[in-house]
Steps between C-alpha positions, in 0.01 A plus 500: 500500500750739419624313180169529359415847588864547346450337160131651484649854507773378248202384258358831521778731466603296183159569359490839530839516389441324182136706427730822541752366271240392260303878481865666536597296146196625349578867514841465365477566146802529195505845300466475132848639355501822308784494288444917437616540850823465471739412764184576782395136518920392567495236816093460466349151458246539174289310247535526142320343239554503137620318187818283505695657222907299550628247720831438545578197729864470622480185787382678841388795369236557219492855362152582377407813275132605578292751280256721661512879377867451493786199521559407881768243595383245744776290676457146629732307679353116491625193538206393310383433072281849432231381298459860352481593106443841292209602506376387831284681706676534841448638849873583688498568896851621577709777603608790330912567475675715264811370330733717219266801590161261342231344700437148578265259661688234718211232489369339774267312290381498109134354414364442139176614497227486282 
């Protein structure tokens, strides 16, 4: 009797666990990067999207240029082919870092979109 009444409140604590989780990942949300503030969004995780302008890939890391109002350097580090090209449309999700006194993105993930 015990068992059961154990595993029944193990059921239901995992439940409410995982609907708390679930409405807790909703809220979270990525800031859209502002390039004009510079150096405020250093150590932030942001989303940028704009046009692929240069790619540079050199093994584990792929160095792409991306144009919004200005030039921002995203960094990749991939063991991974990047399917990217110039002129795609792309959405980066990364962190901001500042390296030789210029800001970067240090993706987390690139996405063509349409």
């Amino acid at each position: 009797m015990k068992e059961n009444t154990l595993l029944k409140i193990a059921l239901v604590c995992s439940l409410i666990g995982l609907i708390a989780l679930y409405f807790i990942s909703t809220k979270i949300e990525v800031k859209d990067y502002k390039p004009n503030l510079v150096n405020e969004n250093i150590g932030d995780d942001v989303k940028l999207e704009g046009i692929v302008t240069k790619i540079s890939d050199k093994g584990d890391v792929v160095f792409v240029e991306v144009s919004q109002q200005n030039h921002i350097a995203v960094v990749l580090f991939t063991d991974d082919n990047v399917n990217l090209k110039n002129g795609d449309s792309v959405e980066v999700i990364g962190e901001v870092q500042e390296y030789n006194g210029k800001n970067e993105i240090i993706a987390q993930k690139i996405r063509v979109i349409k």
